[in-house]
PyMOL CGO cylinders between C-alpha atoms (Angstrom):
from pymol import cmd
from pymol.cgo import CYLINDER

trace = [
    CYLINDER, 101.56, 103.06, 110.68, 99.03, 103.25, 107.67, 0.3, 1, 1, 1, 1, 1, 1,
    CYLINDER, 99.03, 103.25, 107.67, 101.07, 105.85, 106.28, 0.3, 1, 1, 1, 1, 1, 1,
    CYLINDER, 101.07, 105.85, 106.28, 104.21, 104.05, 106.42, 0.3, 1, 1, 1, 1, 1, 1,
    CYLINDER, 104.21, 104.05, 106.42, 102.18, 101.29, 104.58, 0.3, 1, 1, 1, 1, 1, 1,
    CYLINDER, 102.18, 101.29, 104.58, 100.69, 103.75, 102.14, 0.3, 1, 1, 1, 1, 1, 1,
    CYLINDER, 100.69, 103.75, 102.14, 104.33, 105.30, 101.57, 0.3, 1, 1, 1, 1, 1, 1,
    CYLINDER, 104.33, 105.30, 101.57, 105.48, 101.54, 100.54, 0.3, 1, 1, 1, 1, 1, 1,
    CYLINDER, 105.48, 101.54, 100.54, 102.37, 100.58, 98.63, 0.3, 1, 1, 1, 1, 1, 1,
    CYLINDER, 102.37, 100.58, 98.63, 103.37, 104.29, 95.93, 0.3, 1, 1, 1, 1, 1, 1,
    CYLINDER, 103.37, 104.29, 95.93, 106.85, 102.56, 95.91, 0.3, 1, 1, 1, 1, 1, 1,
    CYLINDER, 106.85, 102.56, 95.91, 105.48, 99.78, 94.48, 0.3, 1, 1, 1, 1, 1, 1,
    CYLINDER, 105.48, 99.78, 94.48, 102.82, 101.16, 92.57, 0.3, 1, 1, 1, 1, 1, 1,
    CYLINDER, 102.82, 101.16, 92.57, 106.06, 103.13, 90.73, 0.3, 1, 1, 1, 1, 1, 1,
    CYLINDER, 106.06, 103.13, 90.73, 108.08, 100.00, 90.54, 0.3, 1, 1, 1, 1, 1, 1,
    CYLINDER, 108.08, 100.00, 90.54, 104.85, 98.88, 88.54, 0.3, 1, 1, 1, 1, 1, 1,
    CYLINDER, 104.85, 98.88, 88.54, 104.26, 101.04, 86.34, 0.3, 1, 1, 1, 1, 1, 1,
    CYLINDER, 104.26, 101.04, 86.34, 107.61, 101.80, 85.07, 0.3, 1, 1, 1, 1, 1, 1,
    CYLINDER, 107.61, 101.80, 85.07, 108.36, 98.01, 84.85, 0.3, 1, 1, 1, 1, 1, 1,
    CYLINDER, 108.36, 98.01, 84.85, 105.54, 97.26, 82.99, 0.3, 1, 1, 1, 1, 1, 1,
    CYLINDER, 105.54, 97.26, 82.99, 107.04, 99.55, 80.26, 0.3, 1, 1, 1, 1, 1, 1,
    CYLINDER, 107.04, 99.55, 80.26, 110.16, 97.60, 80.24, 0.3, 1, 1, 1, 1, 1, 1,
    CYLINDER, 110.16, 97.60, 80.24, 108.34, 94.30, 80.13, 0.3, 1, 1, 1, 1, 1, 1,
    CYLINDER, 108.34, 94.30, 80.13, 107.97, 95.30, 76.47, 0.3, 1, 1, 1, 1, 1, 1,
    CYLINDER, 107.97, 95.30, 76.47, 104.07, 93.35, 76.80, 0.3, 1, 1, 1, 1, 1, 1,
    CYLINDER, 104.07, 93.35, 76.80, 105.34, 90.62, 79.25, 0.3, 1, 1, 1, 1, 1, 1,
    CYLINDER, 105.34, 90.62, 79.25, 107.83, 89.11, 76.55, 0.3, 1, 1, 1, 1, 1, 1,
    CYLINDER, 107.83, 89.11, 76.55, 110.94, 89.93, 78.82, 0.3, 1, 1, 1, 1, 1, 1,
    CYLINDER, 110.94, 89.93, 78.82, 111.07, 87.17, 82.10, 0.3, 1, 1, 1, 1, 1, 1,
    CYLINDER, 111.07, 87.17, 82.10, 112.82, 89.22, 84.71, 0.3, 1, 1, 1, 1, 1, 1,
    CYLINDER, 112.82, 89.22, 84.71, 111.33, 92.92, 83.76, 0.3, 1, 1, 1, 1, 1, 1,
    CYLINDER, 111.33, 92.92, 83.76, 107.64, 90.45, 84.03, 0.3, 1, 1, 1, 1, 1, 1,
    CYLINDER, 107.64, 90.45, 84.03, 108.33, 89.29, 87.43, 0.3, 1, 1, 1, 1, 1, 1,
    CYLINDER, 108.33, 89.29, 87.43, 110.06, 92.36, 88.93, 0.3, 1, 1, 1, 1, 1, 1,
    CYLINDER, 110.06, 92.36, 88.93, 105.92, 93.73, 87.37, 0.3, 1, 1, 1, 1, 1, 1,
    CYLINDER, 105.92, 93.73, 87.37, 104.36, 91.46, 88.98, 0.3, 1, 1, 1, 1, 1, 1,
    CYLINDER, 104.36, 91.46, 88.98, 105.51, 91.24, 92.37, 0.3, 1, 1, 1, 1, 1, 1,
    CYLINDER, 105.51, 91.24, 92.37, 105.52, 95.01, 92.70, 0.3, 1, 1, 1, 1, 1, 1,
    CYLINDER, 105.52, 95.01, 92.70, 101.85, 94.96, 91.83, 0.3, 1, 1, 1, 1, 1, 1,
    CYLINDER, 101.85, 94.96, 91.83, 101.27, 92.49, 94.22, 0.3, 1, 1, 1, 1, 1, 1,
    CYLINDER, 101.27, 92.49, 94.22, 103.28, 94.56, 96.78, 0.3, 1, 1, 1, 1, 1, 1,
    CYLINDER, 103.28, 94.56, 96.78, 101.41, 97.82, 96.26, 0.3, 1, 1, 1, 1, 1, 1,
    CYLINDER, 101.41, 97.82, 96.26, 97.91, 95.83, 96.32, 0.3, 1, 1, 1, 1, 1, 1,
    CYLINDER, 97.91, 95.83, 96.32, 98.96, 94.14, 99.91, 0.3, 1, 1, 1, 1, 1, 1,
    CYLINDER, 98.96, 94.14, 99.91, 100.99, 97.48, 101.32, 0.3, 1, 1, 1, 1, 1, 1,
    CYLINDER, 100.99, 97.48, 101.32, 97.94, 99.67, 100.04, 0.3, 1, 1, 1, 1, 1, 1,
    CYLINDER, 97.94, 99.67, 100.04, 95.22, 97.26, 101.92, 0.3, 1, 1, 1, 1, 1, 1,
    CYLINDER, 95.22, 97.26, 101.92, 97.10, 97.33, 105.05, 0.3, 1, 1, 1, 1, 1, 1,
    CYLINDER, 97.10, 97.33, 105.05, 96.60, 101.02, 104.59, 0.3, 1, 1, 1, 1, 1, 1,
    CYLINDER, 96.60, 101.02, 104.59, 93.37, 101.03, 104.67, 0.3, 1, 1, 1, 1, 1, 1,
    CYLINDER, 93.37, 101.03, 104.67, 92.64, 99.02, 107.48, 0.3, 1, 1, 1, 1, 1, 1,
    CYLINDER, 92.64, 99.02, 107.48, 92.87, 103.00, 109.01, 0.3, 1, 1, 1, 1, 1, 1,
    CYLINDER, 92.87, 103.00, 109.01, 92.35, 105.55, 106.15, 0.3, 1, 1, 1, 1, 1, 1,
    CYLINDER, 92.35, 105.55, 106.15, 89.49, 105.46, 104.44, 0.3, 1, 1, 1, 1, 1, 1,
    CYLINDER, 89.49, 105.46, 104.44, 89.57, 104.20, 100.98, 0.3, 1, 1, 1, 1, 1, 1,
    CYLINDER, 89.57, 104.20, 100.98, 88.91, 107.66, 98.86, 0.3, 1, 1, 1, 1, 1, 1,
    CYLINDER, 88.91, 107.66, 98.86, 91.82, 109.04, 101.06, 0.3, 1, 1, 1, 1, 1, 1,
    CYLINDER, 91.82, 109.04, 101.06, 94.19, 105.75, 100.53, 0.3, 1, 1, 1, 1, 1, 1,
    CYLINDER, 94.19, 105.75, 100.53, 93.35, 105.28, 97.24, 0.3, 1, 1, 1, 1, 1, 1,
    CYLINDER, 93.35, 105.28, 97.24, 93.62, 108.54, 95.74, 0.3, 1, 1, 1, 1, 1, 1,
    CYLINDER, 93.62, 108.54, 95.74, 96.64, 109.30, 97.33, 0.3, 1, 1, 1, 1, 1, 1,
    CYLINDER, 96.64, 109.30, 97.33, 98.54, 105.70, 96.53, 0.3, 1, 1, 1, 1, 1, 1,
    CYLINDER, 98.54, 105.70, 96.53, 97.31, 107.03, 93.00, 0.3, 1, 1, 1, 1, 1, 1,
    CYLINDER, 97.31, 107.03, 93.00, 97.86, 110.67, 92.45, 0.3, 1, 1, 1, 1, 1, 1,
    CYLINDER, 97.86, 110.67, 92.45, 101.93, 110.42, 94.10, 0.3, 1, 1, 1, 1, 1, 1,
    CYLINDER, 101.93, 110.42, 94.10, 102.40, 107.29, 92.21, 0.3, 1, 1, 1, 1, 1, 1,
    CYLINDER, 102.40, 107.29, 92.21, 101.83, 109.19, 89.08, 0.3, 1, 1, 1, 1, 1, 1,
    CYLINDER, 101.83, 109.19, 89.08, 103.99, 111.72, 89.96, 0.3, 1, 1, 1, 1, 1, 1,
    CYLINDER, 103.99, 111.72, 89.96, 106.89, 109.56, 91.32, 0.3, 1, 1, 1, 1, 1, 1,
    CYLINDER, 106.89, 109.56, 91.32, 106.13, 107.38, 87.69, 0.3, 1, 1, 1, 1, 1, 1,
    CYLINDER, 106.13, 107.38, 87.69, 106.20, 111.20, 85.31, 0.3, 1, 1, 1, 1, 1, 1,
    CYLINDER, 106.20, 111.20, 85.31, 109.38, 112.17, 87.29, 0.3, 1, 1, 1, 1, 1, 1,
    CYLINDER, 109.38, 112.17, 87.29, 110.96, 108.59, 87.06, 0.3, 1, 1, 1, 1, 1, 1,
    CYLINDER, 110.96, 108.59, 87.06, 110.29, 107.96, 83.75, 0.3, 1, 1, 1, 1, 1, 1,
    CYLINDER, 110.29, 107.96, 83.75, 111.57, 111.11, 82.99, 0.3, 1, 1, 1, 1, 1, 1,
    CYLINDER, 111.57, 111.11, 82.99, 114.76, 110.09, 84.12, 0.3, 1, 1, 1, 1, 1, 1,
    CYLINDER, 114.76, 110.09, 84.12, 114.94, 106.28, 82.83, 0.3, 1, 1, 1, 1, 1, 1,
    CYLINDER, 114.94, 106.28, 82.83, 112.94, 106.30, 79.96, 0.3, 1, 1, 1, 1, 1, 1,
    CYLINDER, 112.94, 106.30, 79.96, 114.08, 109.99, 78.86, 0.3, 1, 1, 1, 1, 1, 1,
    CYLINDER, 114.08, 109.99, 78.86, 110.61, 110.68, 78.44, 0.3, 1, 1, 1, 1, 1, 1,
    CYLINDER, 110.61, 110.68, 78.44, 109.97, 115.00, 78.32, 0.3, 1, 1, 1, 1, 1, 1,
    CYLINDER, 109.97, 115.00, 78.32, 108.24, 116.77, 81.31, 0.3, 1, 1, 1, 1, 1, 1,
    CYLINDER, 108.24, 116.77, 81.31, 106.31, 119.58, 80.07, 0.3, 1, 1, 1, 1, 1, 1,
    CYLINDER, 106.31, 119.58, 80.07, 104.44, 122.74, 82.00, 0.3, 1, 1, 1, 1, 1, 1,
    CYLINDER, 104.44, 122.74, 82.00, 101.23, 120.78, 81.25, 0.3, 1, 1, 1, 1, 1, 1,
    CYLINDER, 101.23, 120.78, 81.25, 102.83, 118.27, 83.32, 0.3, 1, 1, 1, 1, 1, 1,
    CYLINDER, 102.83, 118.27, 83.32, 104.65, 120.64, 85.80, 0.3, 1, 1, 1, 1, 1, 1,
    CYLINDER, 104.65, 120.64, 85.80, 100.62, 122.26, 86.02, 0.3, 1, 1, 1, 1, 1, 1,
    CYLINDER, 100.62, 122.26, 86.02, 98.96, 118.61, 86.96, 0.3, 1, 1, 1, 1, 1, 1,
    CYLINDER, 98.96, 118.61, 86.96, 101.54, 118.15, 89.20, 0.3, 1, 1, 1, 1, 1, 1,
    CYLINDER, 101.54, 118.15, 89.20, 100.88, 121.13, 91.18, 0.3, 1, 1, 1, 1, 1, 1,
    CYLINDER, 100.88, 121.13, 91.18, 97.11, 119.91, 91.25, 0.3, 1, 1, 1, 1, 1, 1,
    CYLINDER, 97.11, 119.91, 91.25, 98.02, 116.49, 92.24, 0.3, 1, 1, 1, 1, 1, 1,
    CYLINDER, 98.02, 116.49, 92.24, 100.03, 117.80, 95.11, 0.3, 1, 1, 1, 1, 1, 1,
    CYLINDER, 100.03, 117.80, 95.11, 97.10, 120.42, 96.06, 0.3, 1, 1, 1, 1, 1, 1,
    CYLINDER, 97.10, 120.42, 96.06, 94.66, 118.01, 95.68, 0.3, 1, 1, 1, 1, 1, 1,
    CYLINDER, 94.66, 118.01, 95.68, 96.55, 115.63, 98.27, 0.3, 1, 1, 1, 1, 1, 1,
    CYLINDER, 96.55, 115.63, 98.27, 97.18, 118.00, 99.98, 0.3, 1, 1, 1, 1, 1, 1,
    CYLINDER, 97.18, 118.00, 99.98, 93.57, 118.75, 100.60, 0.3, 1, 1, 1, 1, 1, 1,
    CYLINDER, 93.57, 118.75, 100.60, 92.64, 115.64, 101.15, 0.3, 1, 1, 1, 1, 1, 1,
    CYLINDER, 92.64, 115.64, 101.15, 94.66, 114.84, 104.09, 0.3, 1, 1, 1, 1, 1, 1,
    CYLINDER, 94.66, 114.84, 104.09, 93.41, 118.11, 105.38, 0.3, 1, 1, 1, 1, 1, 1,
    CYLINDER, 93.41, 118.11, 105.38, 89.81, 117.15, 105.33, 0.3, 1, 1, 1, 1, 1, 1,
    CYLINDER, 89.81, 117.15, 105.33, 90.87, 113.87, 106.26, 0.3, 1, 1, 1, 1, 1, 1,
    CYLINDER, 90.87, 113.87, 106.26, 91.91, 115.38, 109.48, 0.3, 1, 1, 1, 1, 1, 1,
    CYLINDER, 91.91, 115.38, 109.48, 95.53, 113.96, 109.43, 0.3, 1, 1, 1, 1, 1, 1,
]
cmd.load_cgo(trace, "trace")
């Protein structure tokens, strides 16, 4: 189950950051609250994860694909350019969570 939990907390966490973009600094009402409650969502989702995985594991996984989901998303919604730089950090993102769950024993 903490996965499931973890896979909704990087939802939110990518619901986050790529509403806090279109908040345009919290002067737009809807974009704010759509912010806010995914933040809120990730932060709860993510802490029911951990009740299992330990925190290092949780965190830096909820962190590392959430960047990666927000890159490729914002790609797409914000027409913002993916480079090989970011194709490269990518691949170490994935490797590195990769690893982790690995020596996590999962």
């Amino acid at each position: 189950m903490a996965w499931i939990y973890l896979s909704i907390a990087i939802v939110f966490e990518i619901g986050f950051a790529l509403g806090t973009n279109a908040t345009k600094g919290f002067t737009r009402l809807w974009p704010s609250v759509f912010t806010l409650l995914s933040a809120a969502g990730g932060i709860f989702t993510l802490s029911l994860a951990l009740k299992t995985l330990d925190v290092g594991v949780g965190y830096t996984i909820w962190t590392g694909v959430g960047s990666i989901g927000t890159v490729i998303l914002g790609a797409l919604v914000y027409k913002e350019k993916i480079t090989p730089a970011k194709l490269g950090s990518f691949a170490a993102i994935i490797g590195g969570v990769a690893l982790l769950k690995i020596a996590a024993g999962i």
